[in-house]
Residue frames as qw, qx, qy, qz and C-alpha x, y, z in Angstrom:
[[0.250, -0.105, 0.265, 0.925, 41.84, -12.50, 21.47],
 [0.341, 0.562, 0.245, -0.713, 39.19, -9.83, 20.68],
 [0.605, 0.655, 0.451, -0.038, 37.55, -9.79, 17.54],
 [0.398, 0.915, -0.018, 0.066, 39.07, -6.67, 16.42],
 [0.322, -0.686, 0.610, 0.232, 42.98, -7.94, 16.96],
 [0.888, 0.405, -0.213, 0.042, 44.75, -9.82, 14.94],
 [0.351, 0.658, -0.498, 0.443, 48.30, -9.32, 16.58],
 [0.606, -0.623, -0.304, 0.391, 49.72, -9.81, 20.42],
 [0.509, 0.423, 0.059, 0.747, 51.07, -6.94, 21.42],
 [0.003, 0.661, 0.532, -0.529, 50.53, -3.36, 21.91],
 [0.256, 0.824, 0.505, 0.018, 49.49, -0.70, 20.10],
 [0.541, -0.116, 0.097, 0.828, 51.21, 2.43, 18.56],
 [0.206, 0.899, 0.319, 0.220, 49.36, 5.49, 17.91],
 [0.435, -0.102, -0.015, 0.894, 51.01, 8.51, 17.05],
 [0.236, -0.234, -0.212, -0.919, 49.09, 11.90, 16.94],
 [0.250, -0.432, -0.860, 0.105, 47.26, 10.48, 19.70],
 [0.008, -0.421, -0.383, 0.823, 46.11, 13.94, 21.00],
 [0.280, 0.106, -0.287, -0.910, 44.29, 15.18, 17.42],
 [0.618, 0.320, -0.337, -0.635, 41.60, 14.17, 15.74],
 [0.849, 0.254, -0.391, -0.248, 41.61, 11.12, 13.88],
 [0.389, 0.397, -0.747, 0.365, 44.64, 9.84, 16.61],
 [0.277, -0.158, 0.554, -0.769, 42.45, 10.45, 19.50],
 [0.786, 0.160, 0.060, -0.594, 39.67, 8.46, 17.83],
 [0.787, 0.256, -0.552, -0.099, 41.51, 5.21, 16.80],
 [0.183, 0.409, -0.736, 0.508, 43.01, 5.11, 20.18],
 [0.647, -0.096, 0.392, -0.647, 39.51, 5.11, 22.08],
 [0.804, 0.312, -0.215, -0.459, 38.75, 2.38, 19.16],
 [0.399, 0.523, -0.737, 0.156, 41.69, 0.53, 19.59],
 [0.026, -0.227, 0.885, -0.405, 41.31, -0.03, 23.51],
 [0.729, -0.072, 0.326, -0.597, 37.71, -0.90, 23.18],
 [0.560, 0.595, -0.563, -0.127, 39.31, -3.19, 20.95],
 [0.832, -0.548, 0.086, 0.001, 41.17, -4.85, 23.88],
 [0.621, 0.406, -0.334, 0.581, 44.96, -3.39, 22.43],
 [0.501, -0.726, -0.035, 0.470, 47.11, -2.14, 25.16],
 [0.276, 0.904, 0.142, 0.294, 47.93, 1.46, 23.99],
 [0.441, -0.368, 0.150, 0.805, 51.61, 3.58, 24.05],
 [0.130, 0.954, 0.271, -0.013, 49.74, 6.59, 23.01],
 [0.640, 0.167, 0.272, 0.699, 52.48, 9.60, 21.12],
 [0.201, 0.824, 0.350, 0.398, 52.14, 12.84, 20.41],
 [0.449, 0.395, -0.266, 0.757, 54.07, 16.29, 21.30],
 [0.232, -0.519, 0.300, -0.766, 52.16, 17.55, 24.06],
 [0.301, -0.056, -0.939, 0.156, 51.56, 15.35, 27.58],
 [0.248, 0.084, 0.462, -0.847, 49.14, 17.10, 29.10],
 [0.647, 0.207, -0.228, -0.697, 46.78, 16.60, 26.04],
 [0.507, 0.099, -0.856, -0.013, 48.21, 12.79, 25.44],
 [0.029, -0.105, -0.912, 0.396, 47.27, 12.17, 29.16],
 [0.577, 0.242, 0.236, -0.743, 43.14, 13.92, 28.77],
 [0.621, 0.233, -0.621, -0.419, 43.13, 11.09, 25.79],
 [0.483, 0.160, -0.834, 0.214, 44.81, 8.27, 27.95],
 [0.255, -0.129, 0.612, -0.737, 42.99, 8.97, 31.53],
 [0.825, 0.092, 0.147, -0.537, 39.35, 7.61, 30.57],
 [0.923, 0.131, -0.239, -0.271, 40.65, 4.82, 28.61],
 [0.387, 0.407, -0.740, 0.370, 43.24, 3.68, 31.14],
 [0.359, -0.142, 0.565, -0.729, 40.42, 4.00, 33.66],
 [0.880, 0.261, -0.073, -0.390, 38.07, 1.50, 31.25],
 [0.978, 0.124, -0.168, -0.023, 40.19, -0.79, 30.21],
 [0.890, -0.248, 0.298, 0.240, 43.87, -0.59, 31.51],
 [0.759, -0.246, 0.278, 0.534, 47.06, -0.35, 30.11],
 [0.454, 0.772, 0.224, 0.384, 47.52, 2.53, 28.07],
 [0.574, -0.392, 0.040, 0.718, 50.86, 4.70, 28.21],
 [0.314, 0.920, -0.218, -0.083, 52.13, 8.34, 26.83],
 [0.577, 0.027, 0.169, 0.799, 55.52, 9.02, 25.23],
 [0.207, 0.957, 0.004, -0.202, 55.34, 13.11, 24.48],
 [0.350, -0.422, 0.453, 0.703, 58.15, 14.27, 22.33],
 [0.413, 0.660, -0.196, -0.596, 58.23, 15.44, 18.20],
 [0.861, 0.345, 0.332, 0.171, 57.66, 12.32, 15.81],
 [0.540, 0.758, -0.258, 0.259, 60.56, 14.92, 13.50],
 [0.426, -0.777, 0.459, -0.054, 63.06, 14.83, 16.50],
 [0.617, 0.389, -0.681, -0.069, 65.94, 11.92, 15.05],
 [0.004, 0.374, -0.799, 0.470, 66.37, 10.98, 18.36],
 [0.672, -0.096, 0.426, -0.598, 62.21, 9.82, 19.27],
 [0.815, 0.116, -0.455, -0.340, 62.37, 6.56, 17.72],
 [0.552, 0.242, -0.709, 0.366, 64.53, 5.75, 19.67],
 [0.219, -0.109, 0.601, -0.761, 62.91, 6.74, 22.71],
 [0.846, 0.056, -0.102, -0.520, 59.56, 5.41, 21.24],
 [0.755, 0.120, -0.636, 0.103, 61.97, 1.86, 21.30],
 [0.151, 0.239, -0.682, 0.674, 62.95, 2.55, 24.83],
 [0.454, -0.153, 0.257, -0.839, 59.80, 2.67, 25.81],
 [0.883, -0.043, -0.209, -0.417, 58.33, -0.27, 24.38],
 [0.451, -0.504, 0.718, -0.163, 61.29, -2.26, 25.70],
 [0.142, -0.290, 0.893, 0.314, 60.92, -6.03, 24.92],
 [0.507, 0.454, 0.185, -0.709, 57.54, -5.40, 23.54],
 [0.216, 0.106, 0.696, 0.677, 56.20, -6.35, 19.88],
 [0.229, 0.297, 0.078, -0.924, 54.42, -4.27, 18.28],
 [0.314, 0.258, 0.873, 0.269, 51.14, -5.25, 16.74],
 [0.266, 0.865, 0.375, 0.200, 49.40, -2.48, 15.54],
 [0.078, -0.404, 0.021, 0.911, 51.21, 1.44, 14.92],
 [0.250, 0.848, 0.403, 0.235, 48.66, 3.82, 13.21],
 [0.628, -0.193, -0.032, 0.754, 50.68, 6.41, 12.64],
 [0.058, 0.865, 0.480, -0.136, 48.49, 9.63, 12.74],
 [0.158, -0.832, -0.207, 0.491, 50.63, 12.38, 12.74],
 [0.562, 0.342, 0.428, 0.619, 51.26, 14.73, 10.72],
 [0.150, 0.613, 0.154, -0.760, 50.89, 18.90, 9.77],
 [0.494, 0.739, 0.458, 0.013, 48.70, 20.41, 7.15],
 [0.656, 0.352, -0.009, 0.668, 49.90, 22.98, 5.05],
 [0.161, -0.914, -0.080, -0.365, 49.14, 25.80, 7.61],
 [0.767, -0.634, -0.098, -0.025, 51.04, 24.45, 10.08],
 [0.601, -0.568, 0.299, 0.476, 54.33, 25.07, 8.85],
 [0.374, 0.655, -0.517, -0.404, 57.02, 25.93, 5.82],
 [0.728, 0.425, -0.340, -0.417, 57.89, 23.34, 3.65],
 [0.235, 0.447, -0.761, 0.409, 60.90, 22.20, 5.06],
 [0.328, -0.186, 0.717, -0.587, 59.15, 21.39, 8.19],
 [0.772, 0.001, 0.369, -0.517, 56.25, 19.75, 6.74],
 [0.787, 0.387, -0.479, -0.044, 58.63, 17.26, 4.85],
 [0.168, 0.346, -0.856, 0.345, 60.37, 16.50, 7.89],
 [0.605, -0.010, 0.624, -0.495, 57.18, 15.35, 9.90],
 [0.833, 0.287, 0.028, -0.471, 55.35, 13.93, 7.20],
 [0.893, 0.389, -0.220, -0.045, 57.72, 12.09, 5.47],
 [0.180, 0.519, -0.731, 0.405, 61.55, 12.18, 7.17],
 [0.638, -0.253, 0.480, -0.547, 59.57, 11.43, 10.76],
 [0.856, 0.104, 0.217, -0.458, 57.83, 8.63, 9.13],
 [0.758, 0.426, -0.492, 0.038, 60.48, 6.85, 6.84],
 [0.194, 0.607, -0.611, 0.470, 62.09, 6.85, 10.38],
 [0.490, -0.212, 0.574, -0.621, 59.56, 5.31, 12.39],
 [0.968, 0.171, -0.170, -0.075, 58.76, 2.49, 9.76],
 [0.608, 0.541, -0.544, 0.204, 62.57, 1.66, 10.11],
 [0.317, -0.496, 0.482, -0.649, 62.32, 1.55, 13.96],
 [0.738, 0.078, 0.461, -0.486, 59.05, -0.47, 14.33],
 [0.702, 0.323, -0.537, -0.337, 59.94, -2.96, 11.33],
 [0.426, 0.074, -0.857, 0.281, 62.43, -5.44, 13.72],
 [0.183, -0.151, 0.499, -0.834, 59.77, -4.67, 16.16],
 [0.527, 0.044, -0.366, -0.766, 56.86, -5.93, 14.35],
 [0.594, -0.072, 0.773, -0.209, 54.74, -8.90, 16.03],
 [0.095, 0.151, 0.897, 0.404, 54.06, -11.86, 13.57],
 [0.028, -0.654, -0.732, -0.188, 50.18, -10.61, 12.00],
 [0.223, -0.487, -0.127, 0.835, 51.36, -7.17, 13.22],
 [0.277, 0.810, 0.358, 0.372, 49.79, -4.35, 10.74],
 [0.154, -0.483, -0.101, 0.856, 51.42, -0.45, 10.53],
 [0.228, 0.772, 0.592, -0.040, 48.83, 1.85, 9.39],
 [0.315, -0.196, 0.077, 0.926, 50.28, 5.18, 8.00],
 [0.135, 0.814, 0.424, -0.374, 48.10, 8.14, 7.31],
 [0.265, 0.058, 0.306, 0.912, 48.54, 9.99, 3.62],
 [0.151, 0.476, 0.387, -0.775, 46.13, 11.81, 1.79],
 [0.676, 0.570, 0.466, -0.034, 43.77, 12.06, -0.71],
 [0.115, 0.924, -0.255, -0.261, 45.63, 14.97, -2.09],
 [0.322, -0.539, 0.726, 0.279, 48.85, 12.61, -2.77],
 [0.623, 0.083, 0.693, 0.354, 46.95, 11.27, -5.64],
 [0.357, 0.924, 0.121, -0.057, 46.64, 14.25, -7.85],
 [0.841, 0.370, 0.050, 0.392, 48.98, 14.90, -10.53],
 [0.338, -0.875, 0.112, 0.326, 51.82, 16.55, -9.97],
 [0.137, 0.772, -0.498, -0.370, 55.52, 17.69, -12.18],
 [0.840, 0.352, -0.411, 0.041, 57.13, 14.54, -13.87],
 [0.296, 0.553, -0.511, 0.588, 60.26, 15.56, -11.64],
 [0.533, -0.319, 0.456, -0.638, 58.37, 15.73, -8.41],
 [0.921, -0.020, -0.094, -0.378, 56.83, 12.65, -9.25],
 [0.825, 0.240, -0.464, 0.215, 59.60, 10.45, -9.89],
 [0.258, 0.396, -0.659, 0.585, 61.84, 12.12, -6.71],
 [0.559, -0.285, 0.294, -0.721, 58.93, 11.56, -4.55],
 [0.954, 0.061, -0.164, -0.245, 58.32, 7.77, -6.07],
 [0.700, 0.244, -0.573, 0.350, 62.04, 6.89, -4.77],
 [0.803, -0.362, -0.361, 0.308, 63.31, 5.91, -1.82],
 [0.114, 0.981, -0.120, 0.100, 64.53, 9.27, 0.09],
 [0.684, 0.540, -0.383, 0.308, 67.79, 10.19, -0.14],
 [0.658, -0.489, -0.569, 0.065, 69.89, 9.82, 2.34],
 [0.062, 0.226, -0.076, 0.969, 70.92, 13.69, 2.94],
 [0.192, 0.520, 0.791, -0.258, 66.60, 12.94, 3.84],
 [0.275, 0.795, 0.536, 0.075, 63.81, 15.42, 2.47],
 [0.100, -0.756, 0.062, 0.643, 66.21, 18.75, 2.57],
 [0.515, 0.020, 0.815, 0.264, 66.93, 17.09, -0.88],
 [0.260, 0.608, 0.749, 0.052, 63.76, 17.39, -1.85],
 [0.073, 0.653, 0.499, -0.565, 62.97, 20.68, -0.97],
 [0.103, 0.216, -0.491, -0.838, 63.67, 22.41, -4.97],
 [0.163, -0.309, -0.818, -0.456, 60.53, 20.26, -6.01],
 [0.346, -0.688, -0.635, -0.057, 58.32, 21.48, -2.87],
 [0.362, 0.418, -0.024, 0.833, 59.00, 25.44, -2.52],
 [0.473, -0.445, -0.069, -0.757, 55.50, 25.91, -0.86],
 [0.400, 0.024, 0.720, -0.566, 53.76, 24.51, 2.29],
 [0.767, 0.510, 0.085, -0.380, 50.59, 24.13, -0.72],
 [0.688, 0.339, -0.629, -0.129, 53.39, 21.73, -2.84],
 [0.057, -0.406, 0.822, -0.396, 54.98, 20.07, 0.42],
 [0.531, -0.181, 0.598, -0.572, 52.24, 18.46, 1.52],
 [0.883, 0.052, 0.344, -0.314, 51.11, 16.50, -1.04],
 [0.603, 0.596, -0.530, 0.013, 54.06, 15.59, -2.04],
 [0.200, -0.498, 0.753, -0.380, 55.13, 14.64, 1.43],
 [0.740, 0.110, 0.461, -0.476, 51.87, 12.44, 1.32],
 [0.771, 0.479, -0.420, -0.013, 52.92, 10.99, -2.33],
 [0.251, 0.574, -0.729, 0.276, 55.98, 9.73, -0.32],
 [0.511, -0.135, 0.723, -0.444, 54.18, 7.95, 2.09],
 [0.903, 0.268, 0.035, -0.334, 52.02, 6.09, -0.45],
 [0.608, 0.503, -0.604, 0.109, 55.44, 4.89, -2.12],
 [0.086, -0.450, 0.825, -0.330, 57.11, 4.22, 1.35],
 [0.771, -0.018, 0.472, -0.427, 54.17, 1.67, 2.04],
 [0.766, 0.570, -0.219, -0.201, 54.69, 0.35, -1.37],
 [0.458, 0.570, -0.659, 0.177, 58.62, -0.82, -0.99],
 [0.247, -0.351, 0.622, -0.654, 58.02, -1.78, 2.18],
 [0.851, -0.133, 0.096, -0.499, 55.26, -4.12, 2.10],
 [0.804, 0.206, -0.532, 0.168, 57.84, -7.10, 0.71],
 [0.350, 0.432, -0.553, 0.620, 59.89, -6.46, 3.45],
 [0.618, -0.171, 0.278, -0.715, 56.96, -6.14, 6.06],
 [0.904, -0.038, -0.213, -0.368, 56.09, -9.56, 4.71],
 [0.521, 0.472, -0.601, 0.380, 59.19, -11.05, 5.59],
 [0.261, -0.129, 0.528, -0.798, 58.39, -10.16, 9.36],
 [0.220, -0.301, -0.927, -0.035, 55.33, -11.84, 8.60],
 [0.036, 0.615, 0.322, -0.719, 53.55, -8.22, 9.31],
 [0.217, 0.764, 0.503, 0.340, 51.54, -5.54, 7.23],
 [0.228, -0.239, 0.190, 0.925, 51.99, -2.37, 5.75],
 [0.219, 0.635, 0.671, 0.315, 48.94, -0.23, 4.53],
 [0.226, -0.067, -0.211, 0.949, 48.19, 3.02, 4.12],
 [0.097, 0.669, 0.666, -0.316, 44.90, 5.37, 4.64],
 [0.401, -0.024, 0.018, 0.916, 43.77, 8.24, 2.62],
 [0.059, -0.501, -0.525, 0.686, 41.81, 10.56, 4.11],
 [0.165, 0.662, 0.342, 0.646, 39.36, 13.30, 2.14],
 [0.138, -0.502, 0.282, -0.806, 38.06, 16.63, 4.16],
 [0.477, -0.442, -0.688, 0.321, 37.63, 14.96, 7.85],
 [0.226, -0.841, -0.040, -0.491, 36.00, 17.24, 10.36],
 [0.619, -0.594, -0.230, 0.459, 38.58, 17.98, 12.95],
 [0.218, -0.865, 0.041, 0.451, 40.06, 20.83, 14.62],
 [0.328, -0.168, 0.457, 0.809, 43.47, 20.55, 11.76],
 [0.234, 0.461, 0.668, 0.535, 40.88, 20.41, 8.63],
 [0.044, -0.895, -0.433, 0.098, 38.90, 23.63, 10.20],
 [0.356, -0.663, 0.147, 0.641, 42.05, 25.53, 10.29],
 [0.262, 0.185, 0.709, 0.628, 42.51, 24.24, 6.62],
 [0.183, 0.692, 0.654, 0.246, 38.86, 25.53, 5.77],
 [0.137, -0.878, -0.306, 0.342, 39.47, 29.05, 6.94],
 [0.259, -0.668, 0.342, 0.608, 41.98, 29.77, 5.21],
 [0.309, -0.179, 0.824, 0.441, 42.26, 27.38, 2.05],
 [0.602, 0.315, -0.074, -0.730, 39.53, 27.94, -1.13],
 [0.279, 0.402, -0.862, -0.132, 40.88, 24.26, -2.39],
 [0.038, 0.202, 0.919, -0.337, 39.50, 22.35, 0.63],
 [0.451, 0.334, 0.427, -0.709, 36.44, 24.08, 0.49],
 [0.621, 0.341, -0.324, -0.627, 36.15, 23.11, -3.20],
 [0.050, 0.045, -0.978, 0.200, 37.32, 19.46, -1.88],
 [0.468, 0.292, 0.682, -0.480, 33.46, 19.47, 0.39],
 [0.542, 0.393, -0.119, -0.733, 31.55, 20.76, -2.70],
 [0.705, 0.354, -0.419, -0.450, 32.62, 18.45, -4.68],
 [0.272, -0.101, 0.914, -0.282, 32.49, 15.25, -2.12],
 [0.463, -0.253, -0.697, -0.485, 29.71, 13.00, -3.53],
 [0.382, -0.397, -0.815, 0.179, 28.71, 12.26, -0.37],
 [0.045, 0.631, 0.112, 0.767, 28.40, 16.03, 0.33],
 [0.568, -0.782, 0.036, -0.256, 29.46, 16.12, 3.60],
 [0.329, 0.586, -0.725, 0.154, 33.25, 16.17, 5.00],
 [0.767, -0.057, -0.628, 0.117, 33.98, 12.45, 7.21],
 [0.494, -0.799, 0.023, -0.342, 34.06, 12.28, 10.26],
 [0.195, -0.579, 0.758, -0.230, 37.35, 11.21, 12.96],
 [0.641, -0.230, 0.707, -0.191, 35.84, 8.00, 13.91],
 [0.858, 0.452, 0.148, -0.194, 34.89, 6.91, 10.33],
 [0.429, 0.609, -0.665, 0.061, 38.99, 7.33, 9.47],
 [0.033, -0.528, 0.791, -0.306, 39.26, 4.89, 12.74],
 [0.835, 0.237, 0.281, -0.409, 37.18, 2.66, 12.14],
 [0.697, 0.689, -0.183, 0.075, 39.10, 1.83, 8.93],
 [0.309, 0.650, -0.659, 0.218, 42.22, 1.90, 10.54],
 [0.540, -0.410, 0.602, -0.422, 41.29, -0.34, 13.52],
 [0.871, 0.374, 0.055, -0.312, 39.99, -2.46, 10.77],
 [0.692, 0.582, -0.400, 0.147, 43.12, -2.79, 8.83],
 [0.224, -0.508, 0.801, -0.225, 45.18, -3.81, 12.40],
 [0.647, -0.307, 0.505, -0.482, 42.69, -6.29, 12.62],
 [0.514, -0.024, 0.856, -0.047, 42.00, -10.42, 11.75],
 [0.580, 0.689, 0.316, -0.298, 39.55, -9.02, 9.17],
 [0.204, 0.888, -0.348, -0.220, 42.55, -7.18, 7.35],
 [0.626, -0.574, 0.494, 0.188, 45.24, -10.01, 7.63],
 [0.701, 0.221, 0.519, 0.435, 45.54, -10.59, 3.61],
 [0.081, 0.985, 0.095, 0.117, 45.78, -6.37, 3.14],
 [0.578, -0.552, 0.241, 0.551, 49.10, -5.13, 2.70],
 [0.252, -0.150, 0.425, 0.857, 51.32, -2.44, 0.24],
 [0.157, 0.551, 0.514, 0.639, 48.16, -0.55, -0.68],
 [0.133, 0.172, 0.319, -0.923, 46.37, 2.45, 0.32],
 [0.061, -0.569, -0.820, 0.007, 42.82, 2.52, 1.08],
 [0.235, -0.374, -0.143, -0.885, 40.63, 6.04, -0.02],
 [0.181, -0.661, -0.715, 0.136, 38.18, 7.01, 2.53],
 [0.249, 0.143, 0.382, 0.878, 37.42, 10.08, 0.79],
 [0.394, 0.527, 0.286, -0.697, 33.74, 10.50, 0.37],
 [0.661, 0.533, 0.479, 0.224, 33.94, 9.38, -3.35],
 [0.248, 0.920, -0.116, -0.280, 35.68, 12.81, -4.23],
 [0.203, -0.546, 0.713, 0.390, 38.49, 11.11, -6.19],
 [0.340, 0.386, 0.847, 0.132, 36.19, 9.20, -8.07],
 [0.209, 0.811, 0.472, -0.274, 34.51, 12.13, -8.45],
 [0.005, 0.840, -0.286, -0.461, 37.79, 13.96, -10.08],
 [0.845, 0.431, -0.316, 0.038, 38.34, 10.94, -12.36],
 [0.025, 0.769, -0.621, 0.148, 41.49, 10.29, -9.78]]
């Protein structure tokens, strides 16, 4: 077993085509994981999957919409009598990318759905990585807080949507929900004799966060005030997440790990 495994298995990456998905995947197979690579478009999933199926071997697409009720279930069809030992679970939309509604159903419907999938799936020393955000620890309503800190209902995030009117509330609330979902979950993860951790991200340079910077005076005041004064970079989130699949990680589990830049530290957060 490589260094950087800790599991048998294979590998889950969702949002393999962006950013930070495309980079843990390359990481992954130099790794030596065999890779079932995700994301909504196949053309793009296969320009990811072609070089590192030609290096090292086994790596698969699935294309379809992590929000679709139906793709876990293809994402199980696929893996067949598989166990999963690593899922980084990348995807996700910013707040340009959609209304509110929608980004509660990827971020946070999508995702309560794909932990519930991949749990009986999980290889002993297995690790699922979920992707929030730094944003999801800044304060937010009482109200929001608390409906965001429970378990969603099971009508799912449409629920929700009186506390997150905006795309600019949705998101980090959706991203508050992940931190919790990692939280309740980790007992239950342990059980399985698997891991549960989550990642949160400051201003990474990819293609989403550039959209974010054109548009969004927030993020930009996010770089300024990075201590490290300079936004992160794809591989430095995967790095961190390849980490947390790996032997190194194997006593990590129900927390979330900042890889920020120090700018929460820097907001007192």
């Amino acid at each position: 077993m490589s260094q950087g495994r800790c599991a048998d298995g294979i590998a889950v990456v969702t949002g393999a085509a962006g950013g930070i998905g495309s980079a843990t995947a390359r990481q992954l197979s130099a790794a030596g994981w065999s890779l079932l690579l995700c994301d909504l478009d196949a053309a793009r999933l296969e320009a990811v999957a072609a070089p590192l199926r030609a290096a090292n071997g086994n790596v698969e697409i699935l294309a379809g919409d992590v929000a679709d009720p139906d793709f876990p279930a293809r994402l199980t069809a696929a893996l067949g009598n598989r166990a999963v030992g690593a899922l980084v679970h990348a995807a996700g939309l910013s707040p340009t990318m959609g209304n509110a509604a929608r980004i509660l159903q990827v971020n946070l419907d999508a995702t309560v759905r794909l932990v519930d999938a991949m749990r009986p799936l999980m290889a002993e020393g297995g690790a699922a990585v979920l992707f929030a955000s730094m944003v999801a620890h800044m304060s937010m309503s009482p109200e929001a807080d608390a409906a965001f800190n429970a378990p969603l209902p099971a009508e799912g995030s449409v629920a929700l949507l009186k506390f997150a009117p905006t795309p600019e509330i949705a998101y980090p609330l959706s991203k508050r929900g992940v931190l919790n979902l990692v939280k309740r979950e980790a007992a239950v993860f342990g059980v399985c004799k698997a891991r549960i951790v989550s990642i949160s991200p400051g201003i990474i340079d990819t293609s989403m966060t550039r959209s974010e910077l054109a548009t969004s005076s927030p993020a930009k005041s996010m770089v300024e005030r990075t201590p490290l004064a300079r936004m992160g970079l794809a591989d430095e989130l995967a790095s961190v997440a390849v980490f947390l699949c790996s032997a190194g990680a194997s006593f990590v589990t129900g927390c979330d790990i900042q890889v920020d830049g120090g700018v929460l530290a820097a907001l007192g957060l």
